[in-house]
C-alpha positions as CSV (number, residue, x, y, z in Angstrom):
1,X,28.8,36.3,-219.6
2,X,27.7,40.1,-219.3
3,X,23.1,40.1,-220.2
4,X,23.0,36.3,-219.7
5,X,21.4,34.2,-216.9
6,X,22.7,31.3,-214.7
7,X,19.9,30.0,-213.0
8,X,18.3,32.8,-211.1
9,X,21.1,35.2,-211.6
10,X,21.5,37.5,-214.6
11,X,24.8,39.1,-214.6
12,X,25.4,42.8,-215.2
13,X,28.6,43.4,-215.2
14,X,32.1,42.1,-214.6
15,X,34.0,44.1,-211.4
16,X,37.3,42.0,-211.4
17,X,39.7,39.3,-212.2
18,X,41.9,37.1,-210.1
19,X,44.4,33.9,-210.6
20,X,41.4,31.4,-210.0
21,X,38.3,33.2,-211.4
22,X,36.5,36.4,-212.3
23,X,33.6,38.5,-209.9
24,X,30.6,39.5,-211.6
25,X,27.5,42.0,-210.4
26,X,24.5,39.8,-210.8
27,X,21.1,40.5,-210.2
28,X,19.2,37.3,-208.3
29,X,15.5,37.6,-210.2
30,X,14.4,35.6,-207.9
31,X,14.5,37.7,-204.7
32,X,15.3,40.7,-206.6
33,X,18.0,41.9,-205.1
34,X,21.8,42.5,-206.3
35,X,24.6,39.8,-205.4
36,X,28.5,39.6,-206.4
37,X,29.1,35.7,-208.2
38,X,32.8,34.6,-208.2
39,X,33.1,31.9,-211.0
40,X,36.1,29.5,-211.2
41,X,37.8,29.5,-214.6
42,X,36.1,27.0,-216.5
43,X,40.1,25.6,-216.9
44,X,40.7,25.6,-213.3
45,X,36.9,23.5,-212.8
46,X,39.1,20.7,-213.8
47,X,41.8,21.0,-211.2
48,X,40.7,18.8,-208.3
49,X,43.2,20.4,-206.0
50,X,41.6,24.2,-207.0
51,X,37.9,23.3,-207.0
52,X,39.1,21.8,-203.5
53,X,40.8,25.3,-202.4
54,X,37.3,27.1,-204.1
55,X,35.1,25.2,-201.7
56,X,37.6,25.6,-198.4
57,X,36.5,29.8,-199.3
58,X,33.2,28.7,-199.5
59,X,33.0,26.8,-196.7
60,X,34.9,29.7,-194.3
61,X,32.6,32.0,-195.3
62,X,29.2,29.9,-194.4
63,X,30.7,29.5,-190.9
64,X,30.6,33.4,-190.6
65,X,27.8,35.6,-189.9
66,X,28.7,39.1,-188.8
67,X,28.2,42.7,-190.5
68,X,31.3,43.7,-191.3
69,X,32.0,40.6,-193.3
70,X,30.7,39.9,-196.9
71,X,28.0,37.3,-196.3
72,X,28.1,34.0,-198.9
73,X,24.3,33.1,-199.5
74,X,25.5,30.1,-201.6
75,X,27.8,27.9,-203.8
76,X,26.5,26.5,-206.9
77,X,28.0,24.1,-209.5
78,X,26.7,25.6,-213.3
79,X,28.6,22.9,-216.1
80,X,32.1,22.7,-215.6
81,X,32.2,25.7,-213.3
82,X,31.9,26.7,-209.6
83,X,29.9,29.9,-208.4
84,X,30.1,31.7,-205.2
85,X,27.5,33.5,-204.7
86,X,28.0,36.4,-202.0
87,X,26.7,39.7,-200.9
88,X,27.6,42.7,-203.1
89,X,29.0,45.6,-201.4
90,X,28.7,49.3,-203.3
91,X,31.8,50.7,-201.7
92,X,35.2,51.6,-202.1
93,X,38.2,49.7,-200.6
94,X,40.8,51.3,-197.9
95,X,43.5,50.8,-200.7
96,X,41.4,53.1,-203.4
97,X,40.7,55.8,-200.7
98,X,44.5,55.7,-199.6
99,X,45.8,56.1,-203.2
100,X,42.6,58.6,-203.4
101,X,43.8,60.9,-200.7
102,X,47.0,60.1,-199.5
103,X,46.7,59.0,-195.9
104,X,43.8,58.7,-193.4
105,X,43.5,60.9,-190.4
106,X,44.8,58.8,-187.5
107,X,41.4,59.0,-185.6
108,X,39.5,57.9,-188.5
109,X,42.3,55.0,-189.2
110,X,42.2,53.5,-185.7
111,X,38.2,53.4,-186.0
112,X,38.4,51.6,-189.5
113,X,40.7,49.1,-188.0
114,X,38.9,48.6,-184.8
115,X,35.9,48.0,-187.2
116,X,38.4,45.1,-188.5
117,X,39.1,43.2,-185.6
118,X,35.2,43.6,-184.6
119,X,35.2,40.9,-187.7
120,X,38.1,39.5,-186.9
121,X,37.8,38.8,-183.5
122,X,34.1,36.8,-184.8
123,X,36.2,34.7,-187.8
124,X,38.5,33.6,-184.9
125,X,35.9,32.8,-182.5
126,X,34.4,29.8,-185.4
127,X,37.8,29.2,-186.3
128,X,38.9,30.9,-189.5
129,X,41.7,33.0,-190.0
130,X,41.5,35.5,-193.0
131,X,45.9,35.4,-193.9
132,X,45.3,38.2,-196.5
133,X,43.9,41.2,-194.5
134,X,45.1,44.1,-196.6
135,X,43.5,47.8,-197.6
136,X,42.2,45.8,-200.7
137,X,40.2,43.3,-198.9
138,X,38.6,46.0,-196.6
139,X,35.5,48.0,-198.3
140,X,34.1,50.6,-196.6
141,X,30.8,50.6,-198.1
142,X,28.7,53.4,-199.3
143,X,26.1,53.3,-196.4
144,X,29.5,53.7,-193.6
145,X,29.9,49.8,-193.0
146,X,32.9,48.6,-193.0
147,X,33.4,44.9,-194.6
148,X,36.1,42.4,-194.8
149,X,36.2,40.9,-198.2
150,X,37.5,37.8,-199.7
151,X,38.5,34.8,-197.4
152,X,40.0,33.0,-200.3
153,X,43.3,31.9,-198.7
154,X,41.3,31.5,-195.3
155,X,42.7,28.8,-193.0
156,X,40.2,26.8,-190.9
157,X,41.7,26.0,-187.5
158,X,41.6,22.1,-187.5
159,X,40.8,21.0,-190.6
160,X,43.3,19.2,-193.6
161,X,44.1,22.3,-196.0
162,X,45.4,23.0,-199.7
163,X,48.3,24.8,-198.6
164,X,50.8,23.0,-196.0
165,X,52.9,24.6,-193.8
166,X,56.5,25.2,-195.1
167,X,54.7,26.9,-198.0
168,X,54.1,30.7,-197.5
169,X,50.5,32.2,-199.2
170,X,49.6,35.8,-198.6
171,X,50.7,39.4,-199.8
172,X,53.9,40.0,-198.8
173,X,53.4,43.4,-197.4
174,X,51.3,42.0,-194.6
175,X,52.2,38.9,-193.7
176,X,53.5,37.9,-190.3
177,X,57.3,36.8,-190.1
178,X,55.5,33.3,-189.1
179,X,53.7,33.4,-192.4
180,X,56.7,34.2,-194.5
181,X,58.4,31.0,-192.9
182,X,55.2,28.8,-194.4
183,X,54.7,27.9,-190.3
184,X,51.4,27.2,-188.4
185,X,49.2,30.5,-188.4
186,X,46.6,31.5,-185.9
187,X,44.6,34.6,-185.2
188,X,47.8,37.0,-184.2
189,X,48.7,36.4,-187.5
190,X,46.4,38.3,-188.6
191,X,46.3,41.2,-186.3
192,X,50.2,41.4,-187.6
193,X,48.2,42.2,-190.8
194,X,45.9,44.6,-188.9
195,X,49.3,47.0,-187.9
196,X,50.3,46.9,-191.0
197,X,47.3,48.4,-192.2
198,X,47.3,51.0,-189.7
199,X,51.0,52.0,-190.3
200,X,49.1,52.3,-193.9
201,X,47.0,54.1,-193.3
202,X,47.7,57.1,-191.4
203,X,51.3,57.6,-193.0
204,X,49.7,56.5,-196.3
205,X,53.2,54.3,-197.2
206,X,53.9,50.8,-196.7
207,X,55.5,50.0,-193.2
208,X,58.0,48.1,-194.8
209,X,59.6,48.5,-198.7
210,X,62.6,47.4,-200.5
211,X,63.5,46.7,-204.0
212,X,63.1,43.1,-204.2
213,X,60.9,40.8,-203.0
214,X,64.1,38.7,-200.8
215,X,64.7,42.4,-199.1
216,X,61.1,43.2,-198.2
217,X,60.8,39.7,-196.3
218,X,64.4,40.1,-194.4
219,X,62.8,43.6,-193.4
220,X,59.8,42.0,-192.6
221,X,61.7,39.0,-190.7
222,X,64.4,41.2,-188.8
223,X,63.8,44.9,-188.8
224,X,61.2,46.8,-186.5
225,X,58.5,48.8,-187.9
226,X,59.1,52.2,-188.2
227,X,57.5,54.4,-186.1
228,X,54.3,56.4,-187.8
229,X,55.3,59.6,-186.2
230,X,58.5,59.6,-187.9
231,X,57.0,59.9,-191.3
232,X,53.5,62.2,-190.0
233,X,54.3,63.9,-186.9
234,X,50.6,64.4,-186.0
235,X,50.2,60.3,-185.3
236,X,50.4,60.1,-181.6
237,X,53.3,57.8,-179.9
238,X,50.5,55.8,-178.4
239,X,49.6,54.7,-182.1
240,X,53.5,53.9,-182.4
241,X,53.0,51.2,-179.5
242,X,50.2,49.8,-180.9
243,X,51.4,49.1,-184.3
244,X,55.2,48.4,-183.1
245,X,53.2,45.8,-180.9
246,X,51.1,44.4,-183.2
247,X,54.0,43.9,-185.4
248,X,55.8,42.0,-183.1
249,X,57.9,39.7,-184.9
250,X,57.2,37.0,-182.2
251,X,53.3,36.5,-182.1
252,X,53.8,36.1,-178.4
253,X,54.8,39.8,-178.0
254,X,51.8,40.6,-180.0
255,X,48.3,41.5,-178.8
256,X,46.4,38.0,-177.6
257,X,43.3,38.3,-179.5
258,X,41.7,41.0,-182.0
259,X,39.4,42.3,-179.1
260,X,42.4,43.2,-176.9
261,X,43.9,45.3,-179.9
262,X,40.3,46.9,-180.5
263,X,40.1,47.8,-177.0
264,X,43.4,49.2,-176.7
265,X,42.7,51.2,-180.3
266,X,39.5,52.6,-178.8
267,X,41.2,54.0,-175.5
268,X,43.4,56.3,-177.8
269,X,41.3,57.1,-179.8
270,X,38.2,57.5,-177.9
271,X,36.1,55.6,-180.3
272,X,33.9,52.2,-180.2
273,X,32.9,50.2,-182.5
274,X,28.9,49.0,-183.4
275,X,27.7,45.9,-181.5
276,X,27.8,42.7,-183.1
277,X,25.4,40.1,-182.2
278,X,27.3,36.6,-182.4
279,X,26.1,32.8,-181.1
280,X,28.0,31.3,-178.8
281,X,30.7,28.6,-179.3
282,X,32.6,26.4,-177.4
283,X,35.9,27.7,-175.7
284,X,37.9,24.8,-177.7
285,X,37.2,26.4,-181.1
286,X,38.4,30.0,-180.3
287,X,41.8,31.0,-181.1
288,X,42.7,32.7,-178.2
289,X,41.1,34.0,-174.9
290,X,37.6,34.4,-175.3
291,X,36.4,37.9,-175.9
292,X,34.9,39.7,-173.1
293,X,32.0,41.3,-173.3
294,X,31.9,45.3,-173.7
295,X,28.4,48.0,-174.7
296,X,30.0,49.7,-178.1
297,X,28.9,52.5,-179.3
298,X,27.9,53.1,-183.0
299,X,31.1,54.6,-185.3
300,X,30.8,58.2,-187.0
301,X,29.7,57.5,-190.6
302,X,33.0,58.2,-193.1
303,X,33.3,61.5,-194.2
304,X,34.6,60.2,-197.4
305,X,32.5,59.8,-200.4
306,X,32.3,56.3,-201.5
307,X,32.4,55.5,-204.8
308,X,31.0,52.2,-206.6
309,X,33.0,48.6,-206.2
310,X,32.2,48.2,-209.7
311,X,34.9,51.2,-211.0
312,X,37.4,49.9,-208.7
313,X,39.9,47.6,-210.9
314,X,41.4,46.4,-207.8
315,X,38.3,43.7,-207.1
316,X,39.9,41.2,-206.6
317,X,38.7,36.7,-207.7
């Protein structure tokens, strides 16, 4: 597809491939201004079940409108195929800068993840939760955003979905015991995800590891998470609590919503995270206690030099 044009969009240059589709840099002549297109595999057009699962994404995304998440400006139907069109981000994910440098100073980790749950606490709020937050699916971009990227296994609170519970969808690494039994999922699913990330982070190894898939999820099911100062004695114990709470195994235990983790992330680490400007919706659709209301101060840009999305091979469809 690389110098043609689909409808307004000529594309530039592929960035990745995934199980349902590839992601292309496109430029949209008509506005003039750079977009990422994710097209279903002309094979997979013909799967009423995936073209289904295509435009659940779609539809998660046009609920959201926040900065730190990946905007969608539109899905469009070009012969057999599907297109998402969405925002392109020139950036370089949390999992490229990890492998990159090693680990992430714990300061600069707990602001990157309170940056997270700024978005996350806004999916929940309409209703969506991400069930794939991993360092690959968070780009910090190359102007010191940080974005959430690809709601493709997003689950809209309410609403019929592809995948039924007793059937578990996610990356293994960071899913919540809950989500490993193929139950129900809500937002503290996701801030499971969140201390995961974090344990990630600022150790730069996984929180959990085993040689076989089987013995990562008993670990995940059973065991504890280690604690980050055992393995980089610089983390504070107060990041210890935070990630051994997040990880609860029980969601209960957890923290109730994304802004109550972000909050207790910004006391140790005496950060806060840009305002976000968000409409109003009723109490019924949030999934958990609505968020109260706090002035944030805007993050330190990353010291970091970011590099472009399009090197990174770990885009993911």
């Amino acid at each position: 597809m690389i110098g043609t044009t689909v409808g307004n969009y000529r594309i530039v240059e592929r960035l990745g491939d995934g199980g349902m589709g590839a992601v292309f840099r496109a430029v949209d002549e008509m506005l003039d201004r750079e977009v990422a297109i994710k097209v279903l595999k002309p094979e997979l057009a013909r799967n009423a079940a995936l073209i289904e699962r295509f435009r659940l994404e779609a539809v998660a995304l046009a609920r959201l409108n926040h900065p730190r998440i990946a905007t969608l400006h539109g899905l469009e139907r070009h012969g057999e195929s599907l297109l998402m069109i969405m925002e392109y981000v020139r950036g370089e994910t949390l999992e490229a800068i990890v492998q990159r440098s090693g680990r992430i100073a714990w300061p600069r980790a707990a602001e990157l993840c309170a940056a997270v749950l700024d978005a996350l606490d806004h999916a929940h709020d309409k209703g969506v939760v991400h069930r794939d937050i991993k360092p690959a699916n968070v780009m910090l971009a190359s102007n010191g955003a940080v974005k959430v990227m690809d709601f493709g296994i997003a689950r809209l609170v309410g609403k019929s979905r592809q995948t039924q519970v007793g059937h578990a969808v996610g990356t293994p690494m960071y899913m919540a015991p809950e989500q490993l039994r193929g139950e129900e999922v809500d937002g503290r699913t996701d801030l499971y995800a969140v201390g995961a990330v974090l344990f990630e982070l600022v150790t730069g190894r996984l929180a959990f590891e085993a040689d076989s898939d089987y013995g990562l999820m008993m670990k995940q099911l059973n065991e504890p998470p280690p604690a980050a100062s055992s393995v980089v004695a610089e983390v504070p114990s107060s990041i210890d609590d935070i990630i051994r709470k997040a990880m609860a195994k029980h969601r209960d235990d957890r923290f109730a919503n994304a802004v109550a983790f972000r909050h207790e992330l910004e006391a140790v680490a005496g950060i806060a995270t840009p305002p976000s400007r968000r409409t109003p919706i009723p109490a019924e659709t949030r999934l958990g206690p609505a968020p109260t209301s706090d002035p944030l101060r805007q993050a330190a840009a990353p010291s970091d030099p970011a590099r472009d999305m399009s090197r990174d091979p770990r885009v993911r469809a």
